[in-house]
Every structure is written in C-alpha cells, then in structure tokens.
C-alpha positions in Angstrom: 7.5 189.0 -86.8 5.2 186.3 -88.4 5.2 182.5 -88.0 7.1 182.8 -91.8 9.8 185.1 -90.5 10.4 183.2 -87.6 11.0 179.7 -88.9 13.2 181.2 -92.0 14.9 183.1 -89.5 15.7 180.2 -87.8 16.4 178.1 -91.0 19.1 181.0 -91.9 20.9 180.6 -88.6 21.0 176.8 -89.2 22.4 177.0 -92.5 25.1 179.7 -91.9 26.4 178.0 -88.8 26.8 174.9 -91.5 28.4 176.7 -93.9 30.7 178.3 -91.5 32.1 175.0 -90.3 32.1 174.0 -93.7 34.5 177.5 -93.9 36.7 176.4 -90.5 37.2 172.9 -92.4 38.7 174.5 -95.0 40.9 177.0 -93.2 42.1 174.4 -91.5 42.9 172.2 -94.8 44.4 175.4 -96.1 46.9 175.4 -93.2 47.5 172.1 -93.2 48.5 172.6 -97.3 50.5 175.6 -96.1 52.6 173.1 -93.8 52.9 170.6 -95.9 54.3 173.0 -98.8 56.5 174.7 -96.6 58.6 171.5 -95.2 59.2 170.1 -98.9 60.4 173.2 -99.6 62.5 173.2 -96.7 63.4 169.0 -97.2 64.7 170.2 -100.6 67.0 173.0 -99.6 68.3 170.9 -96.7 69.1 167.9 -98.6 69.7 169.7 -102.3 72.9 168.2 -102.6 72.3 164.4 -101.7 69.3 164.5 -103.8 69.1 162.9 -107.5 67.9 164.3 -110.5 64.9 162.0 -110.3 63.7 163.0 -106.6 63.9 166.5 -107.2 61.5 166.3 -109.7 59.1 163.9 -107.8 59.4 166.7 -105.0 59.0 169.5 -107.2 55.6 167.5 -108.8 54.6 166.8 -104.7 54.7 170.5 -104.2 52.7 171.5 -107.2 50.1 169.3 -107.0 49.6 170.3 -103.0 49.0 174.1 -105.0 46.8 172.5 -107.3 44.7 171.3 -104.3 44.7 174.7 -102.7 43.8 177.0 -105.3 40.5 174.2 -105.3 39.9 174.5 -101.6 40.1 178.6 -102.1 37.9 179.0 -104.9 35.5 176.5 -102.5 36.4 179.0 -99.9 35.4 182.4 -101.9 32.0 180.4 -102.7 31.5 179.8 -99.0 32.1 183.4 -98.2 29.7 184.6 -100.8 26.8 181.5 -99.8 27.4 183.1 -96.0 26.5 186.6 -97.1 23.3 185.2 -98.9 23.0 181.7 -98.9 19.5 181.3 -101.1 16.6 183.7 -102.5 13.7 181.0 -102.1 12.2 177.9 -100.9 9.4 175.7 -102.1 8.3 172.9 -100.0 8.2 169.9 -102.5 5.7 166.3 -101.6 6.5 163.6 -104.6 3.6 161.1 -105.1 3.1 158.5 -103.3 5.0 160.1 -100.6 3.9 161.7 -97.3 6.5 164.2 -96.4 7.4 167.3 -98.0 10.9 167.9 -99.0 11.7 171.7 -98.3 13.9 172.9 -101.2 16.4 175.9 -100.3 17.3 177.5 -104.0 20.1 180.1 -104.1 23.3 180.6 -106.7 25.7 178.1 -105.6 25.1 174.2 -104.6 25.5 173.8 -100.9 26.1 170.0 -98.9 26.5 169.9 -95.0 29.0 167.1 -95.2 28.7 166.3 -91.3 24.7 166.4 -91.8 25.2 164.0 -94.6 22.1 166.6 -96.6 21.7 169.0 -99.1 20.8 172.9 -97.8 21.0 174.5 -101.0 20.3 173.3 -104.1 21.4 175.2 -107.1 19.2 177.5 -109.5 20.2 175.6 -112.1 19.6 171.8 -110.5 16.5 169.7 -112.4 14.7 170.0 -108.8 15.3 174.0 -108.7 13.2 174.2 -112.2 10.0 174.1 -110.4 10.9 177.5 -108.2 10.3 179.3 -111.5 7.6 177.1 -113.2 5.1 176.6 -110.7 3.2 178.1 -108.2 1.7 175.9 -105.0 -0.4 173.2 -106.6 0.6 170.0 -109.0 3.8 170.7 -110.3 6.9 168.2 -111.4 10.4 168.0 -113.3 12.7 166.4 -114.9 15.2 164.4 -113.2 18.1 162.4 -114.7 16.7 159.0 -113.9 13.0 160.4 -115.8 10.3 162.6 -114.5 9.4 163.3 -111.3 5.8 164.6 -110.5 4.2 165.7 -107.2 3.1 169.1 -105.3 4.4 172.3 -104.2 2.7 172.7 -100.8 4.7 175.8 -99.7 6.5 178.4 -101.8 8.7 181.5 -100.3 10.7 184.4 -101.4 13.2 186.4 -99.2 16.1 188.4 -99.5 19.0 188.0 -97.1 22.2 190.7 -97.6 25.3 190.5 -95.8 23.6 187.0 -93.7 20.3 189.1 -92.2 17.4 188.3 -93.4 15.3 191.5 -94.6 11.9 190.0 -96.0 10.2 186.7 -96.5 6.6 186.6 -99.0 4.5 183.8 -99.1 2.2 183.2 -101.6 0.1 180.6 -103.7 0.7 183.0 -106.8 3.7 184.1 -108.8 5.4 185.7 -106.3 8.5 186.6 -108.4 6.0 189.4 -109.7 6.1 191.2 -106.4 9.9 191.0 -105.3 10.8 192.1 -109.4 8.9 194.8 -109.2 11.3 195.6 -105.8 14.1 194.7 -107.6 13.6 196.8 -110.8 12.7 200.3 -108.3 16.3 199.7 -107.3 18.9 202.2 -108.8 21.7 200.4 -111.0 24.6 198.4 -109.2 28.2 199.8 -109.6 29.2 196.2 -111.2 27.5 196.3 -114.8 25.0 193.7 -115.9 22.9 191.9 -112.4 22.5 188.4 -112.4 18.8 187.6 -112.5 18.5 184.3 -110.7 16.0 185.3 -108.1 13.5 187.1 -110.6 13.6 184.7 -113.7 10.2 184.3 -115.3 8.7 181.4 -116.0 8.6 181.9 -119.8 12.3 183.4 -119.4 13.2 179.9 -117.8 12.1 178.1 -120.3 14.6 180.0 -122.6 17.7 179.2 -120.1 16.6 176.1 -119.8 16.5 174.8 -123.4 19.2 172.4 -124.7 17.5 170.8 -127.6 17.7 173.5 -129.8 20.6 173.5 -131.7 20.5 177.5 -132.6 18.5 179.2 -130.5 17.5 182.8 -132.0 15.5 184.9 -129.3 14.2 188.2 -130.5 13.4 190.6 -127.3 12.0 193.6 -127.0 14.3 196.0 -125.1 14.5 195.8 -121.6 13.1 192.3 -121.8 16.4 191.1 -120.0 17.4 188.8 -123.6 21.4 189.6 -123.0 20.9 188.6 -119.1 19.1 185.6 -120.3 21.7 184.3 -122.9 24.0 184.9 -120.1 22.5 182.5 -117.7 21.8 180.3 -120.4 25.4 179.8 -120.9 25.6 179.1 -117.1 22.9 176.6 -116.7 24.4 174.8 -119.8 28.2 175.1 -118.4 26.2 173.0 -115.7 24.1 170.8 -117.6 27.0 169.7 -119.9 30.0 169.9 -117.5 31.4 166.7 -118.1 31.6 167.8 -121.9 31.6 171.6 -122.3 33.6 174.6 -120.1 34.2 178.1 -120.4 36.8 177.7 -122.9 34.8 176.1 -125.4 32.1 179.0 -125.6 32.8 182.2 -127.5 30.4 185.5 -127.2 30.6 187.8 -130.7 29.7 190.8 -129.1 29.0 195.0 -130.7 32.3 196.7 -128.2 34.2 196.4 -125.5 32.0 198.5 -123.5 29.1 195.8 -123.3 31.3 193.4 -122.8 33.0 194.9 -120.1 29.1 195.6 -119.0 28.4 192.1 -119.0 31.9 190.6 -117.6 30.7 190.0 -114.3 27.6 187.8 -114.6 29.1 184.5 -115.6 31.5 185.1 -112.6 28.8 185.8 -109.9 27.2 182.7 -111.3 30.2 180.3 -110.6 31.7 180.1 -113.4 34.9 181.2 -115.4 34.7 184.3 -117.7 34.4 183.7 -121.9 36.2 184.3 -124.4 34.8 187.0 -126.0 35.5 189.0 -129.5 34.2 191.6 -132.1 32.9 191.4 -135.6 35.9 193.8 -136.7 39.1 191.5 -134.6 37.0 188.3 -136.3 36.8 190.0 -139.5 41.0 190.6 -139.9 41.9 187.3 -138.4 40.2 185.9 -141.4 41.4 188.0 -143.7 45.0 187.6 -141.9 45.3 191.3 -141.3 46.1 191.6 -145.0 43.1 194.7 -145.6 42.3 197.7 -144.1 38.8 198.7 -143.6 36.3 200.7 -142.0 34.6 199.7 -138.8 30.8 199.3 -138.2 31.0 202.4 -136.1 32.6 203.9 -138.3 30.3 203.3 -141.3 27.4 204.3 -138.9 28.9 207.4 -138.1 29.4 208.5 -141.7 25.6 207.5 -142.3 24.8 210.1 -139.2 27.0 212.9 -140.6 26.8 213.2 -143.8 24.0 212.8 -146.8 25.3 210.2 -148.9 22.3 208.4 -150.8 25.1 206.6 -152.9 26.7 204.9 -149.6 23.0 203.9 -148.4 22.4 202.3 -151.2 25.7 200.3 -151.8 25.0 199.2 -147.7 21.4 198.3 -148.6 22.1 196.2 -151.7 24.9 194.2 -149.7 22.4 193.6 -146.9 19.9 192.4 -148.6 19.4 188.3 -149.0 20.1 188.3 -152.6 23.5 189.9 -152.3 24.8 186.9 -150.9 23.0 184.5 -153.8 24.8 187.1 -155.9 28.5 186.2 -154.4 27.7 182.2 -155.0 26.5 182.6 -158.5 29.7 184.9 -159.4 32.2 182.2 -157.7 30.4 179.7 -160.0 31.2 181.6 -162.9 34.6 182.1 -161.7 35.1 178.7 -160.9 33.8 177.8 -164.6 36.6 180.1 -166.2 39.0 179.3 -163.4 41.2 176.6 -166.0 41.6 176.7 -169.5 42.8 172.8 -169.7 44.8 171.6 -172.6 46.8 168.6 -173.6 50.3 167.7 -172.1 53.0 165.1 -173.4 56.7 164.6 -172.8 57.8 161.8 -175.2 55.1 159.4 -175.7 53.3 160.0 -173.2 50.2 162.3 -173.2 47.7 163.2 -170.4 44.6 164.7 -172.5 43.1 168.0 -171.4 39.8 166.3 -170.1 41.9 164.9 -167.3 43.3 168.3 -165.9 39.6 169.5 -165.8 38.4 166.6 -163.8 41.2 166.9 -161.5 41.3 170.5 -160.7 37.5 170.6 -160.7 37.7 167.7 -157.8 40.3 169.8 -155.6 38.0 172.7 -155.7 38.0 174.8 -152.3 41.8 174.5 -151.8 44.2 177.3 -151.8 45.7 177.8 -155.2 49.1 176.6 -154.1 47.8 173.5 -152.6 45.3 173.2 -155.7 47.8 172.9 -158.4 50.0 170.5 -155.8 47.2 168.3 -156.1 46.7 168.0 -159.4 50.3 167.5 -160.1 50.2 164.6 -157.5 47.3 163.7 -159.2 48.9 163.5 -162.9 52.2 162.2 -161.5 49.9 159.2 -159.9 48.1 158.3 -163.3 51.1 158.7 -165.4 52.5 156.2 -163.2 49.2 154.0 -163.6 48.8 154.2 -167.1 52.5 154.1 -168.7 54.1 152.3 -165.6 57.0 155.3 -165.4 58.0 158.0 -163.0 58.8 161.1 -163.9 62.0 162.9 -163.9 62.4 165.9 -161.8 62.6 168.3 -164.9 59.6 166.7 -166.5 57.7 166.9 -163.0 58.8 170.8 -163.3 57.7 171.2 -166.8 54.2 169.2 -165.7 54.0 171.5 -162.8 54.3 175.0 -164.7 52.1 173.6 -167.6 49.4 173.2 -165.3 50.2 176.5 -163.5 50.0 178.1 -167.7 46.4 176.7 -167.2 45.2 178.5 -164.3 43.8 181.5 -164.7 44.9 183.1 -161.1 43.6 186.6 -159.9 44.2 187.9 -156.4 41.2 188.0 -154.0 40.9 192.0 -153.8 40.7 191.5 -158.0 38.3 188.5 -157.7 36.3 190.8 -155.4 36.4 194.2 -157.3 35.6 191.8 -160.5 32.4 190.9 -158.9 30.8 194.4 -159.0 31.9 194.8 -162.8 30.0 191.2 -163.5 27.1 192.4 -161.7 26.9 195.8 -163.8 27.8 198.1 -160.8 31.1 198.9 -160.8 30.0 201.8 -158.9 29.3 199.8 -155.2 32.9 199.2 -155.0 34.3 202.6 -153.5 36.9 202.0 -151.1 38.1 205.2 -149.2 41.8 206.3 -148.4 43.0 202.7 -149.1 40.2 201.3 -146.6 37.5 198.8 -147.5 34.0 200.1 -146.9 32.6 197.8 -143.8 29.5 196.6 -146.1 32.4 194.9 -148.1 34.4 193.0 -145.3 32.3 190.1 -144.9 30.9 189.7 -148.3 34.9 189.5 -149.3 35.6 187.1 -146.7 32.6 184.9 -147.9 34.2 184.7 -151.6 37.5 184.0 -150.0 35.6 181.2 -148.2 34.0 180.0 -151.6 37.5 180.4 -153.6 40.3 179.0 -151.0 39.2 178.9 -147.7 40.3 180.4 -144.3 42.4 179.1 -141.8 39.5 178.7 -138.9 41.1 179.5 -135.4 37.6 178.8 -133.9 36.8 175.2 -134.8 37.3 174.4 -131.3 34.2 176.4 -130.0 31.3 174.3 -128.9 28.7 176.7 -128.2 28.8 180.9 -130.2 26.7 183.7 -128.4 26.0 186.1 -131.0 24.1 189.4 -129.5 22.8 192.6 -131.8 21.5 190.0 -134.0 19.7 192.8 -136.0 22.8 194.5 -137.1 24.0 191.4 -138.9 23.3 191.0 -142.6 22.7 187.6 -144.3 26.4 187.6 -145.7 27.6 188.2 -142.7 25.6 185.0 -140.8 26.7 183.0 -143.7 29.9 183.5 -142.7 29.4 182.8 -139.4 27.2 179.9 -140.2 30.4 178.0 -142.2 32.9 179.1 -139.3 30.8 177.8 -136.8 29.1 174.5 -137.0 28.2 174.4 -133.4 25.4 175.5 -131.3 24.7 178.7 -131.4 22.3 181.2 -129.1 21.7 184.5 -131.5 19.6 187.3 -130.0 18.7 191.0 -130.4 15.4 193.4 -131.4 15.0 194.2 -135.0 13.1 197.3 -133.7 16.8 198.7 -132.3 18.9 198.1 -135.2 21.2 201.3 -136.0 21.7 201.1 -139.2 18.1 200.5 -140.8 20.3 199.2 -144.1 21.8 196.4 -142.8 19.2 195.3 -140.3 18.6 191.8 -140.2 15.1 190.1 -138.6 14.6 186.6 -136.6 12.9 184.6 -139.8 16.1 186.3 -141.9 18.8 184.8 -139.5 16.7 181.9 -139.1 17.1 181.1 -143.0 20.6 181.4 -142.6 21.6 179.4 -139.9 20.9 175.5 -139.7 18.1 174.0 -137.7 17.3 177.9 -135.0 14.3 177.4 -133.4 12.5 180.8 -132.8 11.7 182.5 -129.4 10.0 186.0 -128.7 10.3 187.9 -125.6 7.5 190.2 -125.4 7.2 191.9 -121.7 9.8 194.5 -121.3 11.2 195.1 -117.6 13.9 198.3 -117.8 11.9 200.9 -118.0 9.0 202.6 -116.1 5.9 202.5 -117.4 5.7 206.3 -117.9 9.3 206.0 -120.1 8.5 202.9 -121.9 5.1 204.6 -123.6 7.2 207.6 -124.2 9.3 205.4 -126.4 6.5 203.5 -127.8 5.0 206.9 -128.8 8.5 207.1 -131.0 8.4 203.7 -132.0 5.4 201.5 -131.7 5.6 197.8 -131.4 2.4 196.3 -130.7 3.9 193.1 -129.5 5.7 194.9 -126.8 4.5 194.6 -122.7 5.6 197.3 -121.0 6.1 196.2 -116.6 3.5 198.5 -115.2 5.8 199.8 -112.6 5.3 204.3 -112.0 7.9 206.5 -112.0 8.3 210.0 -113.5 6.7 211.3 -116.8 9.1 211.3 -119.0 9.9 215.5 -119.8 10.6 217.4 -122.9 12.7 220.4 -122.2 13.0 223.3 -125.3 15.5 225.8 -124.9 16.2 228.4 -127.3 20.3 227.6 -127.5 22.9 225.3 -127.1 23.7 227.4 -124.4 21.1 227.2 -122.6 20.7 223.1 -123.1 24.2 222.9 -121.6 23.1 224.8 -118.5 20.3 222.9 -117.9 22.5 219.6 -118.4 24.9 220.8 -115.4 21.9 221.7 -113.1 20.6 218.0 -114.0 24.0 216.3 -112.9 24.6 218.3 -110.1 21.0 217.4 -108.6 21.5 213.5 -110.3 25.0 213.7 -107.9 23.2 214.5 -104.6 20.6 211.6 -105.4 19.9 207.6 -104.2 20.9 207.0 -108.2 24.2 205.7 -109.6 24.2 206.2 -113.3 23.5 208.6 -115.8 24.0 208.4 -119.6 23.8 212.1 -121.7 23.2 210.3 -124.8 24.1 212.4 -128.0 22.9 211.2 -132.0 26.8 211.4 -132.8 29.7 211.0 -131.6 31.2 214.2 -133.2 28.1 215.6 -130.7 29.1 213.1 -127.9 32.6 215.5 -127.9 31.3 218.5 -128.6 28.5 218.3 -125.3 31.7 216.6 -123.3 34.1 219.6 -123.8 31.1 222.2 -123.0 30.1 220.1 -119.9 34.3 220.0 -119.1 34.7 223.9 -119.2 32.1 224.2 -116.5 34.0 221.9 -114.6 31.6 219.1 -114.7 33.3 215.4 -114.5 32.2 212.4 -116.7 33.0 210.3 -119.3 33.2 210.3 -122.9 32.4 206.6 -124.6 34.2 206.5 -128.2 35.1 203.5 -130.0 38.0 203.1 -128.6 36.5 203.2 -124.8 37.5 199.5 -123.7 35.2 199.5 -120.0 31.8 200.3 -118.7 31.9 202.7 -115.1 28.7 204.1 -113.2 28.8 208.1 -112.8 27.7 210.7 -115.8 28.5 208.7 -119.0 28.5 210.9 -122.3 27.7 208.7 -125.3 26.0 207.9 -128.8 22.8 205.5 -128.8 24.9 203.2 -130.9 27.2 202.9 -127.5 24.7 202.6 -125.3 22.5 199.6 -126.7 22.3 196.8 -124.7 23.8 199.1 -121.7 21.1 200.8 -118.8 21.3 203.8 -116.5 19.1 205.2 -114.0 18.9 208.3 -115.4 19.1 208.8 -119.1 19.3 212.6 -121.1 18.8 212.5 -124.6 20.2 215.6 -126.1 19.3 218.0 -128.8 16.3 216.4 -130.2 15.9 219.1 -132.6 13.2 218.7 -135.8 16.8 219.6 -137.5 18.9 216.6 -135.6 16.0 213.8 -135.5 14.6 213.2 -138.8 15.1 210.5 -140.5 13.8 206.7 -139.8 17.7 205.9 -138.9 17.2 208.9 -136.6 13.7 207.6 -134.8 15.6 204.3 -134.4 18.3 205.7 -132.3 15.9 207.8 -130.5 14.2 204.3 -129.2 17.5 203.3 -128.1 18.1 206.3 -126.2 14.8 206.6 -124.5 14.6 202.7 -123.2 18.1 202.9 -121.9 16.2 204.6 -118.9 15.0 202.7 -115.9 13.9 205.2 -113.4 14.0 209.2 -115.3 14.4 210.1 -118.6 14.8 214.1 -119.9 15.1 214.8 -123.4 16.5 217.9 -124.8 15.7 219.7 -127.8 17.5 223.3 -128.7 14.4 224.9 -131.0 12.0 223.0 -132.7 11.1 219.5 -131.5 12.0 216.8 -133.2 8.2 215.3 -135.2 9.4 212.2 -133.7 9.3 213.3 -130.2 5.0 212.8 -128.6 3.2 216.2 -128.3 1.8 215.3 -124.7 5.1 215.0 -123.2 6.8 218.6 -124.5 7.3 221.9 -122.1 
C-alpha cells in the first residue's frame, strides 16, 4: 500500500465514524419524534371529551409539525446512508495567499459538517471552493467566493473511488487526473438506473458549462456522446444550489422528445440531492394550448410516415414550415388580417353619434385580446366617451344595440379558418392537407403561433423560472417562437444538428439563437460514449470535422451480410444469447422503423427470445435486449448496439444516413450492423464481411 493509500485510508475511517454518529444522532432524534408523536396521540384520545374545539386543533398542528420535522431528519438520514457508502471522489489540498497551511478539501455529492468537530469533511461538488477540483491541476489556481475572489495554490490533488465504504483506488497526480479515472469509468458496462451522474469525471471545459449563471439562454450544441443531456442535468443541480433561496425544483420545467428519455434521465437530479422536475412533451404542450380543441399527428408519427412512404409533397410542406421565413410569413398574414379585421362605421342613437374613426382607434388599441373580451372593451370604451362627451349614460337597450353594432363591425373567422386562410393568401392552398380529421404535426405550432398573434393563450407555465429544452435540432423556428413568448425565463436549449431525424425540420445553434432572446453559444466537441473503433465507424457515415472522438479501444466495429432475413434473425439470437452470458447489461437492436422494430420483435419472440419493443407509447427505459427505432433511441446508450438491415435498399437517403449516425454512436463498448444483401453505400467498405 503507498504512503497515499494509507493516509486516505485513514482519512475514510475518520470520516465515516463521523458521519455514523452523525447517523446515531439522528436515530435517536427519530425516536425521540416517535415518542413524542405517539403520547399526543395518546393525550388526545384520553382526554377527547374534556378537550375544546380550540386545543384539539393546537394538538392536531403539534403533531403535524413533529412529522414535518421527521420527514427532514429522514431525508438527512437517506443522505447519510448514501455519504457512508461513498462519502467523496477527490481531494485537493488548497494554501490561500498569504497563508501557510494548506486546507485539504474532501469533494463528494452531498455537503458534509461534523457538528461535534465544529468542521467541514465534505464539501459539495457544487460549493465555490469545489470549482477548483475540476479547473485546476496542482499549481496557482483560485475561485470565486461569495465575499469576492479567492486566489492561492493547489499543493496536492487526489482521485479515488470508494463503493460500499472501502476504498478501492487512490491517483495522485500534478496533471488532469480526471482523464485517467474517465477513461475507467467509460470501459464500465451501463448501470441498471438509466442516465449516471457525472460529478467525479466533469471536464474542465464541461464545468464551465454547469457552472454558468450569467447567461440568460444558454444553447449548447454537443456532439453525441459529449455527455450535453448529463451536463444540462447537473446544471440544473448546481443552479437549484446556487439560487436556493430563489429557485426550486418546482420552478424548472424540462421539454423533453418521450417518455422513454425521460424515464432515462429521472434519476440524476435525485442522486444529486435534489427533487425530480416537472417534465413534458412538445405534443401534451402543444394541446394544452390549443385546449385540446384539435387533433393532430405526432412528431413520431410524421417521422414515421416520412420513413415509409415516398411522399415528395409532405417533404416539402414540412420543409417550407421549417424554414425561417415561414414564421415571417405567419406575422405578415396576421397583419393583413388584423388590417381587415373591422370595417368601422358610424353609430348614433338620438343625437348622439360616435364617428367611425373612434371604433378603429379603439379596437386597434385592444389588439391581442380574445374576441369576446375585445369587443367588451370597446363597448366599455364607447360607453366611457359617451359619458365624457354628452354627459349621459346609456340605457340598457341602447348599450345592447351599441354592443351588436360593434359586433356587425367585426369581421370574426374561427382560428382553424384564419389558419386554412393563410395558405390560400400565400398562393398554396395545397400545404394545408390535414389527414382523417388530424392536423399534420408541421401545422400544430405554426397554428398555435397565429392563435398567439390573434387572441392569445391561456399560459399555464408563467410560473417557470428556468425551461430545459433537449433535441434542440428537431425544433423549427416557429416552433422556438412559440416557446420563446411562453417562456420569458432562462432557458438551457441543447442538442447536435448533425442527429436531427427529420432533416426537414432541423434546426442549428445560430438558428435557435436568432430566435430566442440574449443565448449565448457553447460547443462541445470531444465525444465520450463511444469507443474509438465505433465512433470512426460512425464518422465514416457521417463526418464532422469538429468532432473528438475519446481514444479509448474496443472492438472494430463489424458488418455482417447475410443473404435473408432469415438468416439475419438467426444471427440476432446467437448475438443475444452470447450478449446474456456477458459482464454487459444493455443491448439495443435498433431498426430504421418502427413497422421493422415489430416485425424483428415478433421473429425474435417465436424463437423464444425475450426483449422489449419501444413504441411511442412505451412510457420507461429498462436494461436487457431493447428493440427500437433510432428516433427512440437518441439521447439513450447501450453497451451493445445492433443496427439491423442496413440494406442499399433500407439505407438511402440523407434522412436515412442521419439515423444510421444515431444508431451507430448509441454504442459504447460493441456495435454489429446487419445488412440482408447489398450494403447500404452509406455503410464504410473497410468495416464489411
């Protein structure tokens, strides 16, 4: 054992016999809370009918408040359990100037105080101090405290793992020692929990992203497998503690693509300390603000008819209501609308007369209301200067006849006519096509925009303080105009424009950026997932030059050709029996549709192999043999990935090579793709059987 092992052996004894006093302190309030509970309750059965009204209820309040202390003393309780099994992940020994001691800093997931030592023994990732674990190496280094910045040297600077309170490696280094225990970390097969929290591997560039609360949108376009998701995740968390006085869980929604990924991603914010988000999808958003009134299509679903069938006139509808213009379109047509919206004339009863000039000033000054509320207004309004000018009031049958003049005025259109009118103004009535009653998805938000424009929504988010918005690239301008008006408040947006789905609607950084007030741009460039050998295989399908690929080895990456489905499905069973018998936990067959996602599931079924078939309507993410589309599986990662049928007749088109990058870096460890003939063109010669 060296001198390093030995002190931090020592240190780790130290701080778990703290924290399990800190644990027998607790136990032993928790008792005394038990007691206390438990002879009020018995006080107020005994005495139940010589007590008032009034000390029943003070009683009753005595009790509850005595739970309210509890529950706090057993959430401290699970924290201390989980600090016991691994109380911190590093230490850096920390000298300020003008000082001659160093300060050893312990830095782990949850804050830890020995009360009876009167010192802190674990400071939290997240603390001001803890900033210098991940920006500095031994050598000058400083941060920035509430009171100002502090400056000074790192003089020592260690990385260990503890599990279940041993201690199972220490590394001391004057370099980036991170480097050495992620690439440990990523050779480890997949947890059975979904997403891992990152906090003992964050990269310094990575930590300047958490770490950012200037920006007021923060748009971070990452590379896959560059760990953005994670990232935005523990963002939230280290601004949950930044801001805790004046921002918790419930103020934070995430906008995320399913309720797979966020399933996937439920447990981070927990593991961190903190309470679970709210989260929702663009579809649920979508009919609450259109009050469940339409039926339409889903994103899926639009990207599954794209997949099956050949439909140049849908691609081109989606294109032209993606594109940045579409959305100048929509404002220019609710000008014209608005401009044609009242055909004013003059009003009298008796003597009195309210010239047509007037109605147009009014109504054009309520613009934005509701057409009820709209015309209320410029009654009020009418009633007002009638009152002003001819010092009389109005009877109630003259304030009818006012109010149904005005209403003769109004030109009034539903929205769904307001919206199909649009198309005939532009001179394509053809782009409006719903189908069996159901809007396209490429019209839901552009309608919701002009409902925004004409009469405005009811906004059952103007509460949220902070919106995560992930798949960025799938977004279209209309759509982050949308979101932009809904959602004044800070806003963290991030995805890859090289793994959009649907190359109609995609949307890139500079693009969101123009659409959203005062984003600040980030790139993340080095990609972690994948092994080397898999992350050129993809690069080979898609290249990105700005893409650094973690030069961690695995397996080649293998092409397999088989002469028929048959034979592919054979091959699949032998690959999931031999994936069952491994050190591996996960494995995704990943399928170009989901119509193919059923048909490989039944196959595999009738041989008696078990997994699990993602659809749309799949609400959780599991470990095992996952059979999926690559739509499903962004943003998700397995151990072992099989990318099926990558036939030159399946795999052709750019939408196609997109989703065949998807597939490929969902891999971390082996990645087999399957092709039943002819390879796909897409697929690199060097890699094929």
């Amino acid at each position: 054992m060296t001198t390093a092992e030995t002190e931090e052996k020592a240190s780790l004894e130290s701080c778990k016999t703290s924290i399990q006093n800190a644990l027998d302190a607790n136990a032993d309030r928790l008792l005394e809370y038990a007691r206390e509970i438990q002879t009020r309750k018995e006080y107020m059965w005994e005495a139940r009918r010589d007590m008032d009204h009034i000390e029943k209820i003070a009683v009753r309040q005595t009790i509850e408040q005595t739970l309210d202390s509890a529950e706090v003393l057993k959430a401290q309780q699970n924290k201390l359990l989980k600090l016991l099994r691994s109380p911190y992940f590093g230490r850096f020994d920390f000298r300020r100037e003008g000082e001659a001691r160093d300060l050893p800093v312990y830095v782990g997931v949850h804050h830890f105080r020995d009360e009876a030592a009167r010192e802190t023994r674990v400071y939290d990732w997240r603390a001001p101090i803890a900033s210098m674990f991940y920006d500095f190496e031994t050598g000058p280094a400083r941060y920035q405290a509430p009171a100002g910045e502090v400056a000074g040297r790192v003089t020592l600077k260690r990385q260990m793992r503890i599990r279940d309170g041993e201690l199972e490696f220490v590394l001391e280094s004057g370099v980036n020692i991170v480097d050495d225990v992620l690439q440990d970390e990523l050779a480890r097969a997949s947890n059975d929990e979904g997403m891992k929290n990152i906090v003992a591997t964050i990269q310094r560039d990575q930590n300047a992203i958490i770490r950012n609360d200037d920006a007021h949108t923060l748009i971070i376009q990452g590379v896959a497998g560059s760990g953005k998701t994670s990232i935005a995740l523990h963002r939230i968390a280290y601004l949950l503690y930044r801001f805790k006085d004046t921002l918790s869980s419930d103020d934070i929604l995430i906008l995320s693509p399913n309720r797979v990924f966020a399933d996937y991603i439920g447990n981070v914010l927990p593991e961190l300390g903190e309470e679970q988000v709210a989260e929702i999808g663009m579809e649920a958003l979508a009919g609450e603000l259109l009050d469940h009134q339409y039926r339409f299509q889903s994103f899926f679903e639009q990207t599954a008819v794209l997949l099956e069938k050949d439909d140049e006139a849908m691609r081109s509808r989606i294109a032209a209501k993606a594109a940045p213009e579409f959305l100048r379109q929509i404002d220019a047509y609710v000008e014209h609308l608005e401009a044609r919206s009242i055909e004013a004339v003059e009003w009298r009863t008796g003597r009195k007369i309210v010239p047509d000039w007037f109605f147009a000033e009014s109504w054009k000054k309520h613009r934005g209301a509701a057409l009820t509320e709209r015309i209320a207004r410029v009654v009020s309004a009418t009633e007002t200067q009638i009152g002003h000018h001819y010092h009389y009031d109005l009877r109630t049958d003259e304030r009818q006849s006012l109010r149904e003049a005005i209403r003769g005025m109004v030109r009034t259109q539903t929205l769904r006519q307001a919206y199909q009118g649009l198309f005939e103004w532009l001179g394509k009535p053809e782009w409006f096509k719903p189908a069996g009653g159901k809007l396209e998805w490429a019209d839901v938000f552009p309608l919701i925009h002009l409902k925004l424009r004409l009469e405005g929504v009811r906004n059952p988010y103007a509460r949220v303080k902070h919106l995560l918005i992930d798949e960025m690239q799938d977004y279209t301008p209309v759509q982050y105009a949308v979101l932009g008006r809904l959602f004044s408040c800070r806003k963290t947006v991030l995805g890859d424009a090289a793994q959009s789905v649907n190359p109609f609607t995609r949307s890139t950084a500079e693009q969101i950026a123009d659409s959203l007030q005062s984003a600040m741009c980030v790139k993340l460039t080095k990609s972690y997932r994948s092994s080397w050998e898999i992350m050129q295989f993809a690069l080979a399908i898609a290249p990105n030059p700005e893409l650094q690929a973690m030069k961690r080895h695995g397996e080649a990456p293998r092409v397999v050709r088989c002469k028929r489905p048959a034979q592919m499905i054979e091959h699949l069973r032998d690959e999931i029996a031999a994936h069952t018998h491994s050190a591996h936990h996960s494995l995704a067959i990943i399928a170009k549709t989901q119509k193919q996602a059923a048909r490989l599931h039944r196959s595999l079924a009738q041989g008696g192999v078990e997994a699990r078939l993602l659809d749309a309507d799949s609400a959780g993410f599991s470990t095992g043999v996952i059979v999926c589309t690559a739509h499903l599986a962004k943003g998700l990662e397995f151990d072992r990935v099989i990318v099926a049928d990558v036939s030159a007749g399946n795999y052709r088109t750019e939408m196609d090579r997109n989703l065949l990058y998807v597939a490929c870096t969902r891999a971390m460890h082996r990645l087999t793709v399957y092709c039943v003939g002819e390879p796909s063109p897409f697929l690199p010669a060097s890699a094929q059987d």
